[in-house]
MIKOL-70239 format. One line per field, with one value per residue: z, y, x of N, C-alpha, C in turn; residue in three letters. Coordinates in steps of 0.1 Angstrom, whole numbers, plus 5000, padded with zeros to 4 digits. Each point is the difference from the previous one (the first is absolute). Layout:
nw <- (Z:...) .
nv <- (Y:...) .
nu <- (X:...) .
caw <- (Z:...) .
cav <- (Y:...) .
cau <- (X:...) .
cw <- (Z:...) .
cv <- (Y:...) .
cu <- (X:...) .
rest <- (ALA:...) .
//
This chain:
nw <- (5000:4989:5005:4990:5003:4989:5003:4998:4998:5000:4998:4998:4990:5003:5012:4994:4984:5004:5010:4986:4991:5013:4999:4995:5000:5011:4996:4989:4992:4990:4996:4988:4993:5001:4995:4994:5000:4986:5002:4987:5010:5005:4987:5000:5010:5009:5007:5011:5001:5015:4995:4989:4988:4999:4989:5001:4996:4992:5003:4993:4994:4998:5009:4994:4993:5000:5005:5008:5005:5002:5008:4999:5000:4992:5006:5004:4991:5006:5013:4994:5000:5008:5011:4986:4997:5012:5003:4985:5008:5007:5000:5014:5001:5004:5001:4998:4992:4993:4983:5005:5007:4991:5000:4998:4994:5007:5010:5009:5006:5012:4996:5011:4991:4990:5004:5007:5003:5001:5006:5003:4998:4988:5005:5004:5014:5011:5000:5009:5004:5002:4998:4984:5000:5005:4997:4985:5005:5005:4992:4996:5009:5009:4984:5002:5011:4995:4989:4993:5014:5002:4986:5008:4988:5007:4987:5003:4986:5001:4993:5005:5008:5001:5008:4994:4985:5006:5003:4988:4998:5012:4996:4984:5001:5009:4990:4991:5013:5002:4986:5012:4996:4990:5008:4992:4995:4995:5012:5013:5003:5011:5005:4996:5000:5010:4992:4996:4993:5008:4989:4997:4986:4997:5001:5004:4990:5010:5003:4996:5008:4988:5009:5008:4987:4999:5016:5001:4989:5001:5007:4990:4988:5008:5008:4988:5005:4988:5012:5001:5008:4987:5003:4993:5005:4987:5006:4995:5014:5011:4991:4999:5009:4995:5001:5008:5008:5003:5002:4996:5001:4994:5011:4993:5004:5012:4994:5014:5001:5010:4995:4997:5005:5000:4997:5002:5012:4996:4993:4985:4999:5011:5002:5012:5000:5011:5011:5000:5011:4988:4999:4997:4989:4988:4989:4986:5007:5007:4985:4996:4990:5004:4996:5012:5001:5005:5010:5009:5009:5008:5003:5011:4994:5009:4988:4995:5004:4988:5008:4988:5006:4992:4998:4987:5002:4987:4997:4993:4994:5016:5015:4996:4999:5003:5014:5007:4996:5011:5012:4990:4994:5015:5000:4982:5006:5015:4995:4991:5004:5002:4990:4987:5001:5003:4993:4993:5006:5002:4991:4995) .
nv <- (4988:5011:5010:5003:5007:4994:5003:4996:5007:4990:5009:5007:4999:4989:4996:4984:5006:5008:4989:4989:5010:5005:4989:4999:5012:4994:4988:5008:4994:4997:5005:5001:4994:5008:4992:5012:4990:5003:4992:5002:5000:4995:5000:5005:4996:5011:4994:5000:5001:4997:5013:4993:4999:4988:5000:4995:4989:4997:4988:4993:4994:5004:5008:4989:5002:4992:4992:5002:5005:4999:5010:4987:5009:4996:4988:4993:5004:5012:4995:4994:5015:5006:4997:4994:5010:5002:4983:5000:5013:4990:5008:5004:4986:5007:4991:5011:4996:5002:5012:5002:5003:4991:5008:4991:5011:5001:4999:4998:5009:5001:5003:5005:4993:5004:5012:4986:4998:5015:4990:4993:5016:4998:5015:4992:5012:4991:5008:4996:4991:5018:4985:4996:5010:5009:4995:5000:5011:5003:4995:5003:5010:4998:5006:5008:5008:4995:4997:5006:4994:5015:5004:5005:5007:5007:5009:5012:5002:5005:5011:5006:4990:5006:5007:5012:4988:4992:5011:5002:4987:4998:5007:4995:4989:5002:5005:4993:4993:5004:5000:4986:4999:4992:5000:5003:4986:5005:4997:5000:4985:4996:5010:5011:5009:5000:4991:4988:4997:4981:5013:4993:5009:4990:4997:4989:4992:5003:5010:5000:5015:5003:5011:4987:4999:5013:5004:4993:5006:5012:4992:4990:5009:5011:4993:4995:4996:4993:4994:5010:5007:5010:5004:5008:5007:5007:5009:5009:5015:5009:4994:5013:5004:4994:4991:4990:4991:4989:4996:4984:4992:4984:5000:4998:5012:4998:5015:5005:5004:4993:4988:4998:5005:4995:4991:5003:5004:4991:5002:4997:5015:4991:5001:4993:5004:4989:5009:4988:5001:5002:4990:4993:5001:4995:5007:4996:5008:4996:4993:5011:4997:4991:4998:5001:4986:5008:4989:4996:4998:5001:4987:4988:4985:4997:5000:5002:4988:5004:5011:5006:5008:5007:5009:5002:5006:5006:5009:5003:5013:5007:4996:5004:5010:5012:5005:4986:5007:5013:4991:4994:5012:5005:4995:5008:5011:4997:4992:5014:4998:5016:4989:4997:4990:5000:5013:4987:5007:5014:5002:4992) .
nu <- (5008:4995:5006:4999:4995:4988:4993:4987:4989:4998:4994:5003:4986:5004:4990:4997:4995:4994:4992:4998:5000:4993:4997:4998:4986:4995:5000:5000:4991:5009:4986:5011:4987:4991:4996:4988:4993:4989:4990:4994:4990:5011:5005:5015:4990:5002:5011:4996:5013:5001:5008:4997:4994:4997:5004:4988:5004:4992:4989:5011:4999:5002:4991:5001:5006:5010:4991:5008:4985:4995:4988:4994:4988:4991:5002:4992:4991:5000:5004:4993:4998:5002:5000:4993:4998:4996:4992:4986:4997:5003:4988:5003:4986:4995:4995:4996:4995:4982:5000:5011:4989:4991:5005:5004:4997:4998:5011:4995:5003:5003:5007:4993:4987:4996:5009:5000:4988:5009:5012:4990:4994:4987:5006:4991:4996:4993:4998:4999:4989:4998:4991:5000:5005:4988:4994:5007:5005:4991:4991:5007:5001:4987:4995:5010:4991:4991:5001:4999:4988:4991:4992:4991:4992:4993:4999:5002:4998:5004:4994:5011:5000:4992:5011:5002:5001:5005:5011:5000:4998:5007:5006:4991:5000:5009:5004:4995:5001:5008:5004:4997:5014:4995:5008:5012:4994:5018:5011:5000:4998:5005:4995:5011:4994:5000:5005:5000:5008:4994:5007:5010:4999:4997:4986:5004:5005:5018:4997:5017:5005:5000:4997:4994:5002:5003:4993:4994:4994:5000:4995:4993:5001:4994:4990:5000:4991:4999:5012:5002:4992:4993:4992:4991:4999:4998:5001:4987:5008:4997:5015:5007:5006:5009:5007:4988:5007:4989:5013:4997:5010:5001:5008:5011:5010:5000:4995:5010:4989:5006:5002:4990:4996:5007:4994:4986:5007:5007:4989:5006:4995:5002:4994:5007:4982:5011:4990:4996:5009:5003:4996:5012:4992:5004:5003:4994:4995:5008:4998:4997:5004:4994:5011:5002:4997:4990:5007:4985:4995:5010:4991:5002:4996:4991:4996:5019:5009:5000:4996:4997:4997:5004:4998:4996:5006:4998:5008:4993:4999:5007:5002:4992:5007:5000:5004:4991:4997:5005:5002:4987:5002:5004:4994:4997:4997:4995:4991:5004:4987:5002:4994:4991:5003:4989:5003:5004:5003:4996:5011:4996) .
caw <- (5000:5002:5007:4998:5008:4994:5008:4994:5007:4991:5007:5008:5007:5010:5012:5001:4994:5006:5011:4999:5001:5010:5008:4988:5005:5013:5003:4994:4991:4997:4988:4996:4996:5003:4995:5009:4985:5008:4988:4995:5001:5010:4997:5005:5013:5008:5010:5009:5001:5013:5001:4988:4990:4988:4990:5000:4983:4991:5000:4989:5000:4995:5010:5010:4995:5014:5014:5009:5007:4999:5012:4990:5010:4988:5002:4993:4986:4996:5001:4995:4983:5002:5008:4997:4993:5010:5004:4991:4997:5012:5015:5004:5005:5017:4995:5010:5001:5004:4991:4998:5019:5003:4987:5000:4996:5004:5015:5004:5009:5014:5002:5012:5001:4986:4991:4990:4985:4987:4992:4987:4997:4986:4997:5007:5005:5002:5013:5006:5000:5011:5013:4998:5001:5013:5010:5000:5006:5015:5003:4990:5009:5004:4996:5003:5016:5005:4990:5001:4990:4997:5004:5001:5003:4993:4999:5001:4994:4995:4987:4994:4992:4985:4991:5001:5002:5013:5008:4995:5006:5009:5005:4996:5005:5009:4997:4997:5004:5010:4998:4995:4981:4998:4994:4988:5000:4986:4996:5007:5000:5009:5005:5006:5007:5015:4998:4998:4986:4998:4987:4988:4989:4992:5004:4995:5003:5012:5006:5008:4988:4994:5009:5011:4996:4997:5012:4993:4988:4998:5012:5001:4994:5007:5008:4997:5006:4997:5009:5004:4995:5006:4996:5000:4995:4998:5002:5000:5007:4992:5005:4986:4996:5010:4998:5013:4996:5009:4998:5007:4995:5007:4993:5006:5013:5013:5002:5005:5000:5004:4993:4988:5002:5000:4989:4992:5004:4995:4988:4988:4994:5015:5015:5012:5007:5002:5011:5001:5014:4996:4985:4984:4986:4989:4997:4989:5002:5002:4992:4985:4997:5007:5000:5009:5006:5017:5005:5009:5007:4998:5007:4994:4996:5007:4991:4994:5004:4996:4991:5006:4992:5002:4995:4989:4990:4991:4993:4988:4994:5006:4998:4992:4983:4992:5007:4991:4985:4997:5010:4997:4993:5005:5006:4987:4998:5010:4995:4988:4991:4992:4989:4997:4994:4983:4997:4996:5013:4998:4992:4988) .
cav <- (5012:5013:5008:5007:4989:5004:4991:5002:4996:4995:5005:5014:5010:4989:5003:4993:5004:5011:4999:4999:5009:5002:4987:4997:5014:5001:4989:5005:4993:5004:5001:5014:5007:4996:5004:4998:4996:4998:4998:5008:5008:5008:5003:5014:4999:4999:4991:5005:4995:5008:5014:5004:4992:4989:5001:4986:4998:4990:4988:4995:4983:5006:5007:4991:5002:5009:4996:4983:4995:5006:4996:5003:5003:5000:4988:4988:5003:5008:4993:4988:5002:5012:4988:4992:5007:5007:4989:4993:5010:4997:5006:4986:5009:4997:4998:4995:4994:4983:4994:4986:4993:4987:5000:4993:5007:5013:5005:5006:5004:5005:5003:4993:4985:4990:5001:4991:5001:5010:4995:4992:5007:5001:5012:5002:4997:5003:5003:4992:5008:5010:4993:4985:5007:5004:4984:4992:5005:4993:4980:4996:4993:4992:4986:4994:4994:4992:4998:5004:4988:4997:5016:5006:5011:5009:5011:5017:5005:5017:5002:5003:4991:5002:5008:5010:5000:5001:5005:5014:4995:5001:5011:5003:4997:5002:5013:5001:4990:5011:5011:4994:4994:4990:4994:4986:4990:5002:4992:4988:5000:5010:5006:4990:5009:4991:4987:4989:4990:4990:4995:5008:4992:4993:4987:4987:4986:4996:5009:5005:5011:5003:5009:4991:4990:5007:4995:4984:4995:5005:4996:4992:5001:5007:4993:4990:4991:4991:4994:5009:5003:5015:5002:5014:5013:5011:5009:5015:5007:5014:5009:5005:4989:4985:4985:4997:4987:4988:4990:4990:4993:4990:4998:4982:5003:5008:5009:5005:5014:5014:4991:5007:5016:5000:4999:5008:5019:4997:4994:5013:5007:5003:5007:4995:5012:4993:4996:5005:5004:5017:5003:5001:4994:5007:5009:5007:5013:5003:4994:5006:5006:4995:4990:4989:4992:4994:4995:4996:4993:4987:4990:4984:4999:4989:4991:4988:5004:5005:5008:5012:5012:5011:5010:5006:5014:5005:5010:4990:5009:4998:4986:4989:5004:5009:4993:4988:5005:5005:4995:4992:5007:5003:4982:4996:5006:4996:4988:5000:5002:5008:4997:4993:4986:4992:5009:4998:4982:5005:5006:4985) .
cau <- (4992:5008:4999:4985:4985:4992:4990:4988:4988:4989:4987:5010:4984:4989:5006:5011:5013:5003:5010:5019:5005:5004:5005:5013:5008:5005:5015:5008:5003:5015:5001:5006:4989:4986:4993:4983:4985:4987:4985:4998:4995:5011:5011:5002:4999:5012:4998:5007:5007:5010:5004:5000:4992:5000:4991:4997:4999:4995:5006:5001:5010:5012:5008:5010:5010:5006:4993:5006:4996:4984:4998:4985:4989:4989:4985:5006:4999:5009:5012:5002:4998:5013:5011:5014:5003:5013:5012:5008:5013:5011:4996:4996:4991:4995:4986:4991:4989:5002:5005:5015:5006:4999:5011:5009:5013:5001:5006:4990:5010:5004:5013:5002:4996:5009:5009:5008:4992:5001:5009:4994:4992:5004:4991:4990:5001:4988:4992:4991:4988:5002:4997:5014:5014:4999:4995:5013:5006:4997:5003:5014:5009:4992:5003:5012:5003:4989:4992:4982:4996:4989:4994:4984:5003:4990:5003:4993:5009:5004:4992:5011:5000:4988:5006:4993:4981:4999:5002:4987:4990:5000:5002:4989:4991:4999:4996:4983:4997:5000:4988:4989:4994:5002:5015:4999:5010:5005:5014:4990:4985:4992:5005:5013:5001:4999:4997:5012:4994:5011:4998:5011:5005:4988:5003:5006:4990:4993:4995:5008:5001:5019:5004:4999:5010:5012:5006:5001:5013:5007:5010:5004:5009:5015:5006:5002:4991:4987:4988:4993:4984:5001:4986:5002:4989:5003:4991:5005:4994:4999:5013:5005:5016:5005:4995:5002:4996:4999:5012:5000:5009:5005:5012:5006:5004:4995:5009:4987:4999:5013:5012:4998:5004:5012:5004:4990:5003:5012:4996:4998:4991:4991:4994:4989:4992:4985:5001:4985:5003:5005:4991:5010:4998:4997:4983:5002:4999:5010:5014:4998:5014:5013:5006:4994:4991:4998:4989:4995:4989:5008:4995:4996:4988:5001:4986:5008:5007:5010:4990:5002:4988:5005:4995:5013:4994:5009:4996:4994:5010:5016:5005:4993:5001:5011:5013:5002:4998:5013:5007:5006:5008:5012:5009:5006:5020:5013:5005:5004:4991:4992:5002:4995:5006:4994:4984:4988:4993:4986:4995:5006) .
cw <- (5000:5013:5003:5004:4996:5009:4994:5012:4993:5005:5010:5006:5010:5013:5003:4997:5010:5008:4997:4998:5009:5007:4990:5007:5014:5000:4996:4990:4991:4986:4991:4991:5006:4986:5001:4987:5011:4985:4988:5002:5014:4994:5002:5016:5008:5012:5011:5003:5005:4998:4983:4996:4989:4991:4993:4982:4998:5004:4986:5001:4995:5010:5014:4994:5010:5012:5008:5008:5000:5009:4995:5012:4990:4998:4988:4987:4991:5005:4992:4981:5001:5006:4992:4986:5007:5000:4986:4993:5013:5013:5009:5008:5013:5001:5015:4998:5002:4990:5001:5015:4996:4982:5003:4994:5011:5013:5008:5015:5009:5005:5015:5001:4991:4990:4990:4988:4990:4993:4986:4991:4985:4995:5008:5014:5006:5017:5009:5005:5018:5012:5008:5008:5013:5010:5000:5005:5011:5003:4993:5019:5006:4990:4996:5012:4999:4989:5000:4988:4997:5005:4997:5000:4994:5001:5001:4990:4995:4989:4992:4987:4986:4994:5001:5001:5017:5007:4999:5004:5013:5004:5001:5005:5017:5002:4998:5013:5015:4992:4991:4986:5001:4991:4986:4998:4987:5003:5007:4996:5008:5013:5012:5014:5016:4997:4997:4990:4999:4985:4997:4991:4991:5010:4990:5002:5014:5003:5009:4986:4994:5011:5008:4994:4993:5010:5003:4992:5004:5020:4995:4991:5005:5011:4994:5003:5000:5015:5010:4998:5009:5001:5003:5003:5001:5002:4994:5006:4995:5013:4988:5001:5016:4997:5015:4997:5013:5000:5008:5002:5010:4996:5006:5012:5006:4996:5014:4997:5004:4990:4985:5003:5001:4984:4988:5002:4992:4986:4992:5001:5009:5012:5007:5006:5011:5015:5008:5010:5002:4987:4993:4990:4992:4994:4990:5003:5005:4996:4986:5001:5006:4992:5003:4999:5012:5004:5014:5006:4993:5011:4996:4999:5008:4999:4996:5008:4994:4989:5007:4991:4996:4994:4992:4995:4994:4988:4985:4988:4996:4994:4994:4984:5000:5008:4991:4984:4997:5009:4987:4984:5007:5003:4991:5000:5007:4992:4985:4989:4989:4983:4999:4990:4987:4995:4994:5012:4999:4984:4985:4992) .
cv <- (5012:5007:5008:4990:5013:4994:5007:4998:4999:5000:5011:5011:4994:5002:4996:5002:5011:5000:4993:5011:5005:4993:5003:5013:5000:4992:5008:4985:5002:5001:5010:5005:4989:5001:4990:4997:4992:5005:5015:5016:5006:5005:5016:5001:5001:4994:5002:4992:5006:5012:5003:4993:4996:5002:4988:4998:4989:4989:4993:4989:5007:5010:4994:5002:5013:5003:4988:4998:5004:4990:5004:5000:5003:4995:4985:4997:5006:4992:4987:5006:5007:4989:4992:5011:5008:4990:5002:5016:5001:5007:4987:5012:4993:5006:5004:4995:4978:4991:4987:4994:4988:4992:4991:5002:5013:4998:5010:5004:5012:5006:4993:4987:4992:5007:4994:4998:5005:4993:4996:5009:4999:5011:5004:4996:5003:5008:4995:5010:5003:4991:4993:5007:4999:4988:4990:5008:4996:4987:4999:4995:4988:4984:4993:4996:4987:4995:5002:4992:5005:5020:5003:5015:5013:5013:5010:5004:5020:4999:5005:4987:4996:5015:5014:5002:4995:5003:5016:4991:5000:5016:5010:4993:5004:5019:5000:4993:5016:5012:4995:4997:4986:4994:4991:4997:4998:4991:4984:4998:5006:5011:4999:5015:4994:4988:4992:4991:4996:4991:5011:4991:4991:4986:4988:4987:4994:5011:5009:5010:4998:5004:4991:4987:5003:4998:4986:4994:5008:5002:4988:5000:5009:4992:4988:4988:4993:4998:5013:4999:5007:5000:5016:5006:5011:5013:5014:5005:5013:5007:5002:4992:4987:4989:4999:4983:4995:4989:4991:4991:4991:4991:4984:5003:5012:5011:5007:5020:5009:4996:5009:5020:4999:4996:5013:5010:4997:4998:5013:5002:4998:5011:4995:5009:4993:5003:5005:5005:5015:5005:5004:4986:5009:5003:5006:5016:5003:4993:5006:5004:4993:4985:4987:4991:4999:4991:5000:4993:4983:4993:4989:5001:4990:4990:4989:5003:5006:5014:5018:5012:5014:5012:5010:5014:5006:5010:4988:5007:4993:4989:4986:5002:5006:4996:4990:4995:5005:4991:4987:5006:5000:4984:4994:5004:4998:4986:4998:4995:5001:4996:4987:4989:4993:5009:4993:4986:5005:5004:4994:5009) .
cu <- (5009:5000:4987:4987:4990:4984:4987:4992:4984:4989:5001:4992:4992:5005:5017:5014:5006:5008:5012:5007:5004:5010:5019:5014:4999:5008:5011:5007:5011:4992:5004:4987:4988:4986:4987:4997:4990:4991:5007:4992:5007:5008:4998:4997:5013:4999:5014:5014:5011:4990:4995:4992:4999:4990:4992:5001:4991:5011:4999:5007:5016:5009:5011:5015:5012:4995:5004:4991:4982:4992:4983:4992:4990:4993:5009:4998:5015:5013:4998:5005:5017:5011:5008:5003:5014:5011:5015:5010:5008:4993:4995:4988:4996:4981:4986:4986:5004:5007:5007:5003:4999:5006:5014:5013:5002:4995:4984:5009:4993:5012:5004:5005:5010:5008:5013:4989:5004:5010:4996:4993:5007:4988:4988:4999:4987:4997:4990:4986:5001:4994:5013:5011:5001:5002:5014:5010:5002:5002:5013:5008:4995:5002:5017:5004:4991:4993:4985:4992:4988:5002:4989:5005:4991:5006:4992:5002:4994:4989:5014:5004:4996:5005:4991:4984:4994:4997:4988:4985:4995:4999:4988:4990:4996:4994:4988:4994:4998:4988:4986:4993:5002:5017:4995:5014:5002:5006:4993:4988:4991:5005:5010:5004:4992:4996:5009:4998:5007:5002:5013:5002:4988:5004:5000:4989:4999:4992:5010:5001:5011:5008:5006:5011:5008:5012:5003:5014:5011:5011:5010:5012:5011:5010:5004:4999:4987:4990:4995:4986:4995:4980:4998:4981:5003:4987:5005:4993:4998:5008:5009:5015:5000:4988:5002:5000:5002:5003:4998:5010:5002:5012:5005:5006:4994:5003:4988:5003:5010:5010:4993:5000:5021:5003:4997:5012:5012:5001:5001:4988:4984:4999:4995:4997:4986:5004:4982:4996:4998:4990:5005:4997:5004:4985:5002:5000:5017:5010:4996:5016:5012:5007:5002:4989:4996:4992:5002:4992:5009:4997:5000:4986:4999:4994:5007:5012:5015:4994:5005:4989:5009:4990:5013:4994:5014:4991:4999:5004:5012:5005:4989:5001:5014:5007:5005:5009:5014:5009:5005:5010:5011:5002:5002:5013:5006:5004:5002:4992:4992:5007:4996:5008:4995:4988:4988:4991:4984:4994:5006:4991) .
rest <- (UNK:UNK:UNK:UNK:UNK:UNK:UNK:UNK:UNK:UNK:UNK:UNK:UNK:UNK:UNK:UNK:UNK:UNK:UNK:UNK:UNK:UNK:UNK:UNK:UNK:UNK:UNK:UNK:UNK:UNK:UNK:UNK:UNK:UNK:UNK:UNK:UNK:UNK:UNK:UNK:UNK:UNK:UNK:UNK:UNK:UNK:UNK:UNK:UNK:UNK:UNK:UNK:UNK:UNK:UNK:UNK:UNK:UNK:UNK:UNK:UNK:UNK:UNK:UNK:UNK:UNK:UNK:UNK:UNK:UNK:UNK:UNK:UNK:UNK:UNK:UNK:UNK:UNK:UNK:UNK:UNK:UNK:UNK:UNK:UNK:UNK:UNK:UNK:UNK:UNK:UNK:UNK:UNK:UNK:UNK:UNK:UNK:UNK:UNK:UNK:UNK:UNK:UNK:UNK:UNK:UNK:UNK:UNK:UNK:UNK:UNK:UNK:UNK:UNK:UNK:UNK:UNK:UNK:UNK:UNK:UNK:UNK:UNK:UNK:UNK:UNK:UNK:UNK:UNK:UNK:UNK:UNK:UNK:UNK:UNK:UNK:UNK:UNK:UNK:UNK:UNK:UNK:UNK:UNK:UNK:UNK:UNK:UNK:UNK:UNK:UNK:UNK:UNK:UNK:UNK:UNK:UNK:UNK:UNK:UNK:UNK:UNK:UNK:UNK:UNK:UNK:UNK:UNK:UNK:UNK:UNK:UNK:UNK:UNK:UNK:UNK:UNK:UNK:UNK:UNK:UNK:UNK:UNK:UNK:UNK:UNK:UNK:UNK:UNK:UNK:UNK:UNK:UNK:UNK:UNK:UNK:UNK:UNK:UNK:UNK:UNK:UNK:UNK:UNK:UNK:UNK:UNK:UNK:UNK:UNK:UNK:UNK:UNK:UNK:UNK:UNK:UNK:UNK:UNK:UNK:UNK:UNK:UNK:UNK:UNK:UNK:UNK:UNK:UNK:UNK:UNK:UNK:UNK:UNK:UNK:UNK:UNK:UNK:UNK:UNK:UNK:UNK:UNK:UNK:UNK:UNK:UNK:UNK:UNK:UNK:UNK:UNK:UNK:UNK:UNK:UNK:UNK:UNK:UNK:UNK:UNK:UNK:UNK:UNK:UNK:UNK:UNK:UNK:UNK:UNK:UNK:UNK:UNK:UNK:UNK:UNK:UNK:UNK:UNK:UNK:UNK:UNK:UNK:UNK:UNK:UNK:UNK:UNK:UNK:UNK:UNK:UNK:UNK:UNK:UNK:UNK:UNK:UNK:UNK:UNK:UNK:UNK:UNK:UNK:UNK:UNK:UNK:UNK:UNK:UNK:UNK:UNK:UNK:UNK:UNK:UNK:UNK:UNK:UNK:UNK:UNK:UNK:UNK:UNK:UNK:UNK:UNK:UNK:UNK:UNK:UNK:UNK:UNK:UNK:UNK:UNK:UNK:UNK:UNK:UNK:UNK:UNK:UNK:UNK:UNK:UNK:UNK:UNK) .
//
């Protein structure tokens, strides 16, 4: 790789893209140009970056050329049409949708958890879904202390999640709801302002959502481990950023709760915030912006004897996308990387 480090951001008008940018300029990323694309009808759109601004361009199959790296936030259509167009002119890309997680060519990674994965990366790299991240962070020490044989686990998830439209739903709906109009429902089915809809995503022939076996599949491939088994419900509330999750886990060895808070405080990219004594949990209201994974309400379960409950909250943005997104760019270059080996593996 040259000296020069050219980096893209693909989808650069969306919440998401945004905050890579951000994310890219607080790390202070080593990149010598930055450049923003996003749909046609952004082009010309300026976008904030540090102290100055980017000018967004037309995305085209062709604007990969002199780009080492591109960090896609656009939805999975668009990464399945652009992605191996970036692979096959040497950019290596780092993916956040669902496009390539269950893609056999292409490394689905945590930085925390499985960065030997990127060794093998031939161009595409996938980002894991903002539940999956959060929750393997955490269990990543537990299941090398103890093997974890079994996870129950229900999520809170943010309207953020669903992206701008979202988050204007909520906001509005709650607005009409205070000045006695009747709220409507554009992005949800149904009204998502003081209510709960245990439904993300389309559901499936079992009746589990995309949403609920994304976490499923997609534990089993990070951690590498067929005999795992994860079961999920996924819920959306009417809170604008953090995923809250209710973490069940039964493992082959004992870990007990003070043995796990030592490990958790010791662990990349955690926060042990549990002393109920004191009424310290975490709480999506006080992890917006933060980095960190926190968890709490760390207890046995005394239903099995080798069981433990934890409660996880993490900014969903953050560290469930952009962080994510750029941690696994810098653990391309601490480990040399950033360049792609055979361009045509996606694109014959």
């Amino acid at each position: 790789m040259s000296k020069k480090l050219t980096v893209a951001v693909v989808g650069a008008t969306g919440a998401v893209g945004r905050e890579m940018l951000k994310t890219l300029h607080d790390r202070d990323f080593p990149a010598t140009e930055v450049r923003a694309f996003a749909s046609a009808r952004s082009e010309g759109v300026k976008v904030p970056y540090g102290e100055r601004e980017l000018t967004v361009h037309e995305l085209k199959e062709d604007v990969f050329d002199g780009v080492d790296m591109a960090i896609f936030s656009a939805g999975g259509a668009t990464s399945q049409k652009f992605a191996p167009h970036a692979a096959h002119a040497g950019c290596v890309v780092v993916d956040n949708s669902a496009a390539w997680r269950m893609d056999e060519r292409c490394p689905l990674v945590v930085p925390e958890v499985n960065p030997q994965a990127l060794d093998a990366h031939q161009g595409i790299i996938a980002n894991p879904n903002c539940s999956t991240i959060q929750m393997l962070v955490v269990l990543k020490p537990l299941h090398d202390a103890g093997k974890i044989r079994r996870v129950v686990v229900s999520t809170y998830q943010a309207v953020s999640g669903t992206g701008q439209k979202g988050m204007e739903e909520l906001e509005r709906q709650v607005r009409d709801l205070f000045n006695s109009r009747d709220p409507e429902n554009k992005v949800y089915p149904y009204r998502i302002a003081f209510n709960v809809l245990p439904h993300i995503d389309v559901f499936l022939d079992n009746d589990y959502t995309k949403e609920e076996m994304k976490m499923v599949n997609e534990t089993v491939k990070i951690f590498d481990d067929p005999t795992i088994k994860v079961t999920a419900t996924c819920a959306r509330v009417p809170v604008f950023y953090c995923h809250a999750e209710s973490v069940n886990i039964e493992t082959e060895k004992k870990i007990t709760p003070k043995e796990a808070r030592v490990m958790l405080s010791q662990a990349p990219g955690v926060r042990v915030f549990d002393n109920p004594r004191e009424l310290m949990y975490p709480m999506p209201a006080y992890c917006v912006g933060e980095d960190a994974t926190y968890v709490g309400r760390i207890r046995e379960d005394e239903s099995i004897a080798n069981g433990l409950n934890l409660w996880i909250v993490a900014d969903n943005v953050r560290k469930g996308a952009a962080l994510n997104a750029v941690q696994i760019g810098e653990e391309l270059l601490r480990r040399d990387l950033v360049r792609v080996r055979d361009k045509n593996v996606f694109l014959r």
